[in-house]
C-alpha positions as a LaTeX table, in Angstrom:
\begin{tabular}{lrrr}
\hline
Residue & $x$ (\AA) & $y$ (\AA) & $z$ (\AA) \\
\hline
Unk1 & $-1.61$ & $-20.44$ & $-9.19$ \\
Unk2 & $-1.00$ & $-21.03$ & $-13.03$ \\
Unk3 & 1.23 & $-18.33$ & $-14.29$ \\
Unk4 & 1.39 & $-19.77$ & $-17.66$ \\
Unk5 & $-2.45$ & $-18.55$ & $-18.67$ \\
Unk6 & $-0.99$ & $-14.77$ & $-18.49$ \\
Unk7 & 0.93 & $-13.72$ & $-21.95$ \\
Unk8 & 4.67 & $-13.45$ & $-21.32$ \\
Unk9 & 8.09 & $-12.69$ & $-23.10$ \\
Unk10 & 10.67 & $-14.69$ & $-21.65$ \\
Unk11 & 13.51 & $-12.72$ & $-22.00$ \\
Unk12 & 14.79 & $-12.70$ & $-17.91$ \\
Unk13 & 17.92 & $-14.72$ & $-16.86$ \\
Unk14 & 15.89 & $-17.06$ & $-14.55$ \\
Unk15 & 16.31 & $-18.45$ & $-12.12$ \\
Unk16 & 18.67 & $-15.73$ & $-10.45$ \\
Unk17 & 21.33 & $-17.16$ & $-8.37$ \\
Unk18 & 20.50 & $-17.44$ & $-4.78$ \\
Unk19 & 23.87 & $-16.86$ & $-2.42$ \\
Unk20 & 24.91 & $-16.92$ & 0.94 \\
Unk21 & 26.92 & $-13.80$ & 2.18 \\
Unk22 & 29.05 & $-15.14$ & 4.15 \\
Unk23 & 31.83 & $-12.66$ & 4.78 \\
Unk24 & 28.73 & $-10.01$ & 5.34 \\
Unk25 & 27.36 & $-11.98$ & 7.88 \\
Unk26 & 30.39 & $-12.37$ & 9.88 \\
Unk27 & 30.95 & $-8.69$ & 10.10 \\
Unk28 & 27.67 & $-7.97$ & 10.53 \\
Unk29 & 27.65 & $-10.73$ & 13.81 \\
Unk30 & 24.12 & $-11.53$ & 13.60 \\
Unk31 & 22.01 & $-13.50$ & 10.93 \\
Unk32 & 22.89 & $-16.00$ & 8.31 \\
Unk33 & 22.62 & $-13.56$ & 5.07 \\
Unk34 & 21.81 & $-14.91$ & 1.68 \\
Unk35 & 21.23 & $-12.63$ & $-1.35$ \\
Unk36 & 18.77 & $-13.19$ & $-4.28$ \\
Unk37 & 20.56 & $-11.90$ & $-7.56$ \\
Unk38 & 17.36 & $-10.27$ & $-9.16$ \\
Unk39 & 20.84 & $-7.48$ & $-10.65$ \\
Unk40 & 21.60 & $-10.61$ & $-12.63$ \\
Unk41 & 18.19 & $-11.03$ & $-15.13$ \\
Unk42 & 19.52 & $-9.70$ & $-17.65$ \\
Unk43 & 18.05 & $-6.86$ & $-20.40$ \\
Unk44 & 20.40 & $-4.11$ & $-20.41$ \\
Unk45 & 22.23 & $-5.09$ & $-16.75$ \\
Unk46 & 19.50 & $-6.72$ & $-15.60$ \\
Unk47 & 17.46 & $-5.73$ & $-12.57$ \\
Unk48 & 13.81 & $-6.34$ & $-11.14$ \\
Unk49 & 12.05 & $-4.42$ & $-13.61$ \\
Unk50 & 13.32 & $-7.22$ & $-16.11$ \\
Unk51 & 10.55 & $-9.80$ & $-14.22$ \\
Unk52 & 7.64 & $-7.71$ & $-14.67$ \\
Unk53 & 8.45 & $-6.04$ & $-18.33$ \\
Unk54 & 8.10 & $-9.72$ & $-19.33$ \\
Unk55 & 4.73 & $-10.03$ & $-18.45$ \\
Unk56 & 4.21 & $-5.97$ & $-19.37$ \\
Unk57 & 5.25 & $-6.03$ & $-22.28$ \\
Unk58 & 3.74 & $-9.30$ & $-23.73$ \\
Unk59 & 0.34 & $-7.84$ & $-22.67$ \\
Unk60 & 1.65 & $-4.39$ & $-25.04$ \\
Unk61 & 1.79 & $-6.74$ & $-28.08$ \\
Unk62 & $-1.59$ & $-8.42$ & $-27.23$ \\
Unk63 & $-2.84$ & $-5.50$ & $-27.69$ \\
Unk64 & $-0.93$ & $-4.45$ & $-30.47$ \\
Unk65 & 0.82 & $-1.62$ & $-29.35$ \\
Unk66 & 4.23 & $-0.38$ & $-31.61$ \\
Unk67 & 5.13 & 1.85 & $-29.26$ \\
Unk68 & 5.49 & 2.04 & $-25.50$ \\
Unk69 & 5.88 & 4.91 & $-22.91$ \\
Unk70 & 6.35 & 4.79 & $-19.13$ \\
Unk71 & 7.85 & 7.52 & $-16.38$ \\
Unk72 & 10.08 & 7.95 & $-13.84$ \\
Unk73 & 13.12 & 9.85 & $-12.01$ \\
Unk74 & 15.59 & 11.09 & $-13.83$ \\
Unk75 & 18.13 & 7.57 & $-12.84$ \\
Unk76 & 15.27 & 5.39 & $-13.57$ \\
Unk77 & 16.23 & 1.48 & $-13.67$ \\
Unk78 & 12.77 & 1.16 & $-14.81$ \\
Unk79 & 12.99 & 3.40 & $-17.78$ \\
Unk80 & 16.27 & 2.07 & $-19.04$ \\
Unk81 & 14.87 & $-1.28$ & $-18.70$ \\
Unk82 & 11.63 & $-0.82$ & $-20.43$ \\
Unk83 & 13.70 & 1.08 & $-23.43$ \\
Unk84 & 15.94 & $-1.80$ & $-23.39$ \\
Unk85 & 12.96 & $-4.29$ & $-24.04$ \\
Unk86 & 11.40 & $-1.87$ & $-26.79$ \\
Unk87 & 15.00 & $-2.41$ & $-28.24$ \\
Unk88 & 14.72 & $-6.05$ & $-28.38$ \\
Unk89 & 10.53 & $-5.99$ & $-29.48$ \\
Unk90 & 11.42 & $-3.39$ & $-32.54$ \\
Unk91 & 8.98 & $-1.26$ & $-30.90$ \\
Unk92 & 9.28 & 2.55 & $-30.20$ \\
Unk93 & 10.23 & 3.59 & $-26.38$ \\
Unk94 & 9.42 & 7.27 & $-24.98$ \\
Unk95 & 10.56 & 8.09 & $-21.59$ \\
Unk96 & 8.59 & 10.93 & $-19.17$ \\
Unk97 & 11.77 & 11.81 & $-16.61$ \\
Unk98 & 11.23 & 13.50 & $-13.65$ \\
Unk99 & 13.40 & 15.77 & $-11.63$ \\
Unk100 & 12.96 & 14.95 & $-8.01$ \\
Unk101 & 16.27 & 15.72 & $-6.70$ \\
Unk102 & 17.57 & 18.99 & $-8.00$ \\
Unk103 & 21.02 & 17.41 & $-9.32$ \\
Unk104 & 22.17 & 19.39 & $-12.19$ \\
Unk105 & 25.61 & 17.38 & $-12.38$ \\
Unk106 & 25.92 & 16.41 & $-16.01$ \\
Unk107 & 26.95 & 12.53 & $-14.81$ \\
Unk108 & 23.20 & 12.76 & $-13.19$ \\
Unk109 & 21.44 & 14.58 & $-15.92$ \\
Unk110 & 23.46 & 12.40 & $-18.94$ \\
Unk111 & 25.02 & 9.47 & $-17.67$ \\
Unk112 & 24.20 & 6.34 & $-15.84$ \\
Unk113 & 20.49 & 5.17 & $-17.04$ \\
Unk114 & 19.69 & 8.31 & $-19.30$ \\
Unk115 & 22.58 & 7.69 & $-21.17$ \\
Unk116 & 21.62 & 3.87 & $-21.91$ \\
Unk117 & 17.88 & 5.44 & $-22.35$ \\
Unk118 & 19.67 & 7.13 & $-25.31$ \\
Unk119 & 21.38 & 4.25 & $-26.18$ \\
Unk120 & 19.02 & 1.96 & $-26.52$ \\
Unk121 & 16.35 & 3.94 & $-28.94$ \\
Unk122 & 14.56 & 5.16 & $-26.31$ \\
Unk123 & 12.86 & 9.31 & $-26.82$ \\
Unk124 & 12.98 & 11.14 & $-23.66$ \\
Unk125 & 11.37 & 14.61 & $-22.04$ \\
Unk126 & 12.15 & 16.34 & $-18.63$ \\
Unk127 & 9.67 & 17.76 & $-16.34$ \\
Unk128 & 10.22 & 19.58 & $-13.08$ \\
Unk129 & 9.64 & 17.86 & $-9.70$ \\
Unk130 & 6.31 & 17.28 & $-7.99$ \\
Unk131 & 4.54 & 17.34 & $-11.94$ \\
Unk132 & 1.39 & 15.05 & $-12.14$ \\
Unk133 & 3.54 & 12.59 & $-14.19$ \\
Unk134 & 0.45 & 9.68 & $-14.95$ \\
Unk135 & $-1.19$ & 12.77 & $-16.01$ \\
Unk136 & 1.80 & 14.30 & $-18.20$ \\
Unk137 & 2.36 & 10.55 & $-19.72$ \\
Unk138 & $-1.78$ & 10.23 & $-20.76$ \\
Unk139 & $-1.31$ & 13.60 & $-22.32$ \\
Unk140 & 2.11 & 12.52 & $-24.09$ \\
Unk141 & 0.29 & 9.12 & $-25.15$ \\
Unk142 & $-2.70$ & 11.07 & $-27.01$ \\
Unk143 & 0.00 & 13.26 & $-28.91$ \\
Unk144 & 1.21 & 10.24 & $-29.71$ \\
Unk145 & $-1.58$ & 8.20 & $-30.94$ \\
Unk146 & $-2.64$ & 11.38 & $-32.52$ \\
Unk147 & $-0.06$ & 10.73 & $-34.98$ \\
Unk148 & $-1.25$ & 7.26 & $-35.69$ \\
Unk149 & 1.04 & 5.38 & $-33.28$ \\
Unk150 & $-0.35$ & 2.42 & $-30.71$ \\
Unk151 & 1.00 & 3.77 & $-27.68$ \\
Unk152 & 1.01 & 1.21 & $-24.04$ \\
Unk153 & 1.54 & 2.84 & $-21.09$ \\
Unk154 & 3.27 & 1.10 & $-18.59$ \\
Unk155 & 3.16 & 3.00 & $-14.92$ \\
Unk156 & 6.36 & 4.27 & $-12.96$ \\
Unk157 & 8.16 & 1.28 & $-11.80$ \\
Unk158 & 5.86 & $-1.01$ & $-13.89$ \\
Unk159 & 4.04 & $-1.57$ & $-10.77$ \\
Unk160 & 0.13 & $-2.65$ & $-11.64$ \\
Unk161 & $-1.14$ & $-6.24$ & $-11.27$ \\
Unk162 & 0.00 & $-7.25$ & $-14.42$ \\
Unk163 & 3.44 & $-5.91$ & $-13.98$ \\
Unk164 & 3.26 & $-7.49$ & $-10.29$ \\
Unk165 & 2.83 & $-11.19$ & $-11.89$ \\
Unk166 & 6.94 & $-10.86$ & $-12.15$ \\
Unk167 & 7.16 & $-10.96$ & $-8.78$ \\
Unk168 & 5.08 & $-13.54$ & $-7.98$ \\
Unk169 & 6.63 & $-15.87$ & $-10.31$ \\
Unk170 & 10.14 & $-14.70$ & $-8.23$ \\
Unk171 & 7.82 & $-16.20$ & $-4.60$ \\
Unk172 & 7.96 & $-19.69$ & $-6.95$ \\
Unk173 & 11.13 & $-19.28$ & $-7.76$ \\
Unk174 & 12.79 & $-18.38$ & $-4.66$ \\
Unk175 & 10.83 & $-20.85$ & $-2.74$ \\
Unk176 & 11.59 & $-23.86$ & $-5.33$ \\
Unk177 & 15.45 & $-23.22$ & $-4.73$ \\
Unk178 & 14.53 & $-23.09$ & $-0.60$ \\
Unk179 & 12.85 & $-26.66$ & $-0.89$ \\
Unk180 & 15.52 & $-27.87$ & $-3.21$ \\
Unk181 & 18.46 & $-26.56$ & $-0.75$ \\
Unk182 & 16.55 & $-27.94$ & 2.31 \\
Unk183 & 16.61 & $-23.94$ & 2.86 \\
Unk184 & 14.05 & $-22.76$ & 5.69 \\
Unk185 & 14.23 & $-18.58$ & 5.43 \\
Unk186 & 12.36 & $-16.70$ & 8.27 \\
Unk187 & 12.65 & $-13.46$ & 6.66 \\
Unk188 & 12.43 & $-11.96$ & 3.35 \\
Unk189 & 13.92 & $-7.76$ & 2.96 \\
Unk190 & 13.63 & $-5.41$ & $-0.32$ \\
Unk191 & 13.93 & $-2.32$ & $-1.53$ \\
Unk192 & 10.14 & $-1.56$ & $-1.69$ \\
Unk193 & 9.33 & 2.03 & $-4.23$ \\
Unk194 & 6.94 & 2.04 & $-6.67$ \\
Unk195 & 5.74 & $-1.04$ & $-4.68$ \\
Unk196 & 4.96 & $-3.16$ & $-7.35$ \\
Unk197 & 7.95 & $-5.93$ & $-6.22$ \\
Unk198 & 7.28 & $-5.96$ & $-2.70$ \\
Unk199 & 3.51 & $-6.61$ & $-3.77$ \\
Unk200 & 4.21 & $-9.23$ & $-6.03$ \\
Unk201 & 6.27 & $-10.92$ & $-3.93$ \\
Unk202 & 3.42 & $-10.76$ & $-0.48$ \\
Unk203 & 1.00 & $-11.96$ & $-2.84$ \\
Unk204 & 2.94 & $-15.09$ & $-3.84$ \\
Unk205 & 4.23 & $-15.75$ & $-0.68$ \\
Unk206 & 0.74 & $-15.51$ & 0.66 \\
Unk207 & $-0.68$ & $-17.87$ & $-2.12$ \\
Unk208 & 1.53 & $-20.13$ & $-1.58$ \\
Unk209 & 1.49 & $-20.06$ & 1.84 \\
Unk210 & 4.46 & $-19.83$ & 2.45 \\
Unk211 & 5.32 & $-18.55$ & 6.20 \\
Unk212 & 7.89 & $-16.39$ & 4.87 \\
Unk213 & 7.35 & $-12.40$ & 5.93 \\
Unk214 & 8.25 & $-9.63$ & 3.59 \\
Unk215 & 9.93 & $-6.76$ & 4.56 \\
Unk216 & 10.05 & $-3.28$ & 2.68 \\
Unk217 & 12.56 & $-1.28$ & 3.22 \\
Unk218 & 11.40 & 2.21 & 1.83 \\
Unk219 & 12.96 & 4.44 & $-0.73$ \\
Unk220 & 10.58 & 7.61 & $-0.99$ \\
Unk221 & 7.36 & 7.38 & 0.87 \\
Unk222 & 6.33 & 7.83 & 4.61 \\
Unk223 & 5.02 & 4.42 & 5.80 \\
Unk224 & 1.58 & 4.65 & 6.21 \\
Unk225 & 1.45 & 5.46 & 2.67 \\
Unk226 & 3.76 & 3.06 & 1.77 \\
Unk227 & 2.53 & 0.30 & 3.12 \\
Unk228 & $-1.01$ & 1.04 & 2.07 \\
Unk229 & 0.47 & 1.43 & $-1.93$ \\
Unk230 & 2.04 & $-2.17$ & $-1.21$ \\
Unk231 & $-1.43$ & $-3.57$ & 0.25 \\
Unk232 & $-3.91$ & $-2.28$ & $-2.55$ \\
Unk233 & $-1.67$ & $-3.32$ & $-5.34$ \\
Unk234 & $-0.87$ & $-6.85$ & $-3.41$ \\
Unk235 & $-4.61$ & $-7.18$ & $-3.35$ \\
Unk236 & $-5.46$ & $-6.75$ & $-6.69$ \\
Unk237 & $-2.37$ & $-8.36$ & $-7.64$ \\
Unk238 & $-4.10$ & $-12.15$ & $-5.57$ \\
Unk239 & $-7.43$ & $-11.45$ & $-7.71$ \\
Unk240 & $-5.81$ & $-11.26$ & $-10.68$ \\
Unk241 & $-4.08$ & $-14.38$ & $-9.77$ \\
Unk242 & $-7.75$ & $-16.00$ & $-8.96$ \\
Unk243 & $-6.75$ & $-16.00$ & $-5.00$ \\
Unk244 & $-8.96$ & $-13.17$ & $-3.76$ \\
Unk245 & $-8.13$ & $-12.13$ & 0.23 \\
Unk246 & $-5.19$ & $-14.12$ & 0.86 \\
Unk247 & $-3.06$ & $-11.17$ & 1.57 \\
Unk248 & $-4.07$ & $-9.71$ & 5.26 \\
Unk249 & $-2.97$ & $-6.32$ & 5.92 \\
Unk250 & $-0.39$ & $-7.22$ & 8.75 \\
Unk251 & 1.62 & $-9.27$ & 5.42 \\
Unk252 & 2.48 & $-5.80$ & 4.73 \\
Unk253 & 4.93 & $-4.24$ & 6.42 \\
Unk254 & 7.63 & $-1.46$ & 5.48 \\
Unk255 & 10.08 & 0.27 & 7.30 \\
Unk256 & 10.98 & 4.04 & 5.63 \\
Unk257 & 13.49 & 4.72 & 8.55 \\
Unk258 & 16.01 & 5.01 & 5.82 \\
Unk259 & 14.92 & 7.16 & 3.64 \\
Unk260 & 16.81 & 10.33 & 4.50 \\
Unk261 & 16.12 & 14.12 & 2.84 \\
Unk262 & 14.17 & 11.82 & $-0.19$ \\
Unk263 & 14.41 & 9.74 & $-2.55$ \\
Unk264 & 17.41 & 9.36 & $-4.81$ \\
Unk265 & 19.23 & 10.97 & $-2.05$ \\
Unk266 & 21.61 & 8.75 & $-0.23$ \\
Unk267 & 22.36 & 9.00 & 3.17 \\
Unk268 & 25.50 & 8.27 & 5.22 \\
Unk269 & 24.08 & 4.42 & 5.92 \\
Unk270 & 23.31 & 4.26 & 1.85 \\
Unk271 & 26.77 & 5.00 & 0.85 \\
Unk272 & 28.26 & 2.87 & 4.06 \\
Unk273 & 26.19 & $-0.25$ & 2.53 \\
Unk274 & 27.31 & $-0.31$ & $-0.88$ \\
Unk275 & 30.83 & 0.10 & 0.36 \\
Unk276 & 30.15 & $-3.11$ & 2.46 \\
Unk277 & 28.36 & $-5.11$ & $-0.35$ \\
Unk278 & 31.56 & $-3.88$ & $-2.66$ \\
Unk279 & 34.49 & $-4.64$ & $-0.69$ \\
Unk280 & 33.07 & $-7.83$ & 1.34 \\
Unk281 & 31.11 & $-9.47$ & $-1.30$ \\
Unk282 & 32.11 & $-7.94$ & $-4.31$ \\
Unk283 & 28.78 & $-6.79$ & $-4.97$ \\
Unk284 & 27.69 & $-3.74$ & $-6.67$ \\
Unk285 & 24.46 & $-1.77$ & $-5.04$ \\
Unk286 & 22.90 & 1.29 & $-6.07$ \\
Unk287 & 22.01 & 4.24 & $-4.18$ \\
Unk288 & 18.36 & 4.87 & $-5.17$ \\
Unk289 & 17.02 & 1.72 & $-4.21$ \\
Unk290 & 18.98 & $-1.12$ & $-3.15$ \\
Unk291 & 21.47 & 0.78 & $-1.03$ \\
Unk292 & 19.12 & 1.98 & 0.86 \\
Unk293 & 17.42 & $-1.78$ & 1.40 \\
Unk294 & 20.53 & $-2.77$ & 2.27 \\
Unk295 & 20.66 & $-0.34$ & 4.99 \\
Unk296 & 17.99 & $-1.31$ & 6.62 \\
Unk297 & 19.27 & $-4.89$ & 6.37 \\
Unk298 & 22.80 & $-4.01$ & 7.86 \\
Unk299 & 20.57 & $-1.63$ & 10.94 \\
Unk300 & 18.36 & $-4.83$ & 11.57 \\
Unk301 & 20.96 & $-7.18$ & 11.81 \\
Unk302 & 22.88 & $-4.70$ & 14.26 \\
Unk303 & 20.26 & $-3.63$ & 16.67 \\
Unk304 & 19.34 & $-7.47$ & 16.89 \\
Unk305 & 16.03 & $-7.12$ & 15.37 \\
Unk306 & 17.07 & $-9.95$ & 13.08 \\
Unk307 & 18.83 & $-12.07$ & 15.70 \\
Unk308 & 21.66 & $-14.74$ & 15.49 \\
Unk309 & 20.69 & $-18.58$ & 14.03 \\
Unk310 & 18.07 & $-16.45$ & 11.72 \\
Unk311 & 18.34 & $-16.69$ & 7.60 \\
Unk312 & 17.64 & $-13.68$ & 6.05 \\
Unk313 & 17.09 & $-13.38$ & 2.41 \\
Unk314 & 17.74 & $-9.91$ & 0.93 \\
Unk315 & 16.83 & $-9.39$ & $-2.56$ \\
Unk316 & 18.89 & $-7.27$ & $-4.82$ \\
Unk317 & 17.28 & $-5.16$ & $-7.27$ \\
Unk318 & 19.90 & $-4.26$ & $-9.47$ \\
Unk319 & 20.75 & $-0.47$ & $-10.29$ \\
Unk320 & 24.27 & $-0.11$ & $-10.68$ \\
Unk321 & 24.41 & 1.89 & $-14.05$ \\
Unk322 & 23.12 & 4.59 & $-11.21$ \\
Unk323 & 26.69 & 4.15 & $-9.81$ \\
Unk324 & 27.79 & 6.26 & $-12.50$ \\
Unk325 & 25.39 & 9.44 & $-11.93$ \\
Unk326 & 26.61 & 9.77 & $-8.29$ \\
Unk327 & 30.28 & 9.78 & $-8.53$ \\
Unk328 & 30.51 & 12.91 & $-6.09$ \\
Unk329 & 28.87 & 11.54 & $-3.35$ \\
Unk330 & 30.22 & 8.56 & $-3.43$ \\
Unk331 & 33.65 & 10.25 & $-3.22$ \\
Unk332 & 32.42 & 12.63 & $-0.66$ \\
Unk333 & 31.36 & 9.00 & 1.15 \\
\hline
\end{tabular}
């Protein structure tokens, strides 16, 4: 598994800092917790979109694009990320938001990622809910080109194989600081969306062999279709790598127990989370994506699911710009 023969920008932080948690695991009574700072890579606050723009956006200027465009929800890490990147490549960024929680508070609709969108270059447009956004971008990429402009699109959450290769490269990583540490880890837990980082990171694991399950903890869809998102893309993720049918479907496993009324909407155990992270670690978490991971950690480690003498590795996303766009319920929390 030779990472080096796919194009890449190496502009990540790397290797993030791998931690143990250990007031969090005390009050938590049950496994030994360590945290994998993927909020520390860097480009624009970091966050796990950082890994796979680098391999992204190296394949945009292969191909000689000047201007990239990608989608997502209104908060999108992603987005911000990718405009952040455009920022640093001198190459146009527009943005495709969608609304998929209703919030019309102007700290949603303004600050938080849209405003660094903003800040960083980036050209943005709204559309309502439940649109056909691949479909909306392809038709915003042909008005584009249309005016002469070399327009990449990169998919919501930058999750395709290529994007995918970020998180196999974090398997290596995470794994070389293991075997340095003399570190065994029996479980691995994520935020799992767009499902582009949990499928990088099966695919490495299974590679590499590894031993070392993956679990999803879901953000948005039920898991049947979760799971099967994570599968297809970990699939094509291995035979891009060369490594056809190492990944078996039982790798792939999500729980979407915590999702609540939908995504972007936190829940009672979201908000509870990042006030643990915050006050016992002093850890920031957002509440898109790695509150709710986090959770599902916390509810694993208390119903004994993860039991005592276990380490648990739980990888941190990033997001906390999106801190800012849900001051109310956070207060209401």
């Amino acid at each position: 598994m030779h990472l080096a023969r796919f194009p890449r920008v190496h502009l990540a932080h790397l290797p993030t800092p791998l931690e143990r948690l250990d007031r969090l695991s005390a009050a938590l009574g049950g496994p030994e917790i360590w945290i994998k700072r993927d909020d520390c890579t860097g480009m624009s606050t970091g966050g796990n979109k950082t890994r796979k723009l680098e391999f992204l956006m190296a394949e945009a200027m292969a191909e000689g694009a000047d201007m990239v465009m990608t989608q997502g929800a209104t908060q999108s890490n992603h987005a911000r990320q990718t405009a952040a990147f455009a920022a640093k490549l001198g190459m146009g960024c527009h943005i495709l938001l969608e609304d998929r929680t209703g919030y019309q508070d102007p700290d949603y609709t303004q600050n938080g990622n849209v405003l660094l969108d903003h800040l960083h270059g980036a050209t943005t447009e709204v559309h309502p809910g439940g649109t056909d956004m691949p479909t909306a971008m392809e038709a915003a990429a042909e008005a584009h080109r249309a005016k002469g402009r070399k327009v990449y699109t990169i998919p919501g959450g930058g999750s395709n194989p290529t994007g995918a290769l970020g998180y196999v490269n974090c398997a290596l990583e995470l794994l070389a600081q293991a075997n340095d540490r003399g570190l065994v880890i029996d479980r691995l837990v994520t935020a799992t969306g767009s499902s582009g980082t949990q499928a990088g990171l099966v695919a490495g694991m299974c590679a590499l062999n590894a031993g070392i399950p993956v679990l999803g903890i879901g953000t948005r869809a039920p898991q049947e279709k979760q799971e099967q998102m994570v599968y297809d893309l970990a699939c094509r993720t291995a035979e891009k790598l060369g490594c056809p049918g190492v990944v078996a479907r039982e790798d792939v496993v999500a729980d979407t127990n915590y999702v609540g009324a939908g995504y972007g909407l936190p829940r009672e155990d979201t908000l509870e989370a990042i006030r643990m992270f915050a006050e016992l670690e002093g850890i920031l978490l957002d509440p898109v994506y790695s509150g709710k991971g986090a959770a599902g950690l916390i509810d694993w480690c208390r119903s004994g699911r993860f039991r005592p003498g276990e380490r648990v590795v739980f990888l941190h996303t990033g997001g906390a710009v999106g801190l800012f766009a849900y001051k109310g319920a956070l207060a209401r929390g």
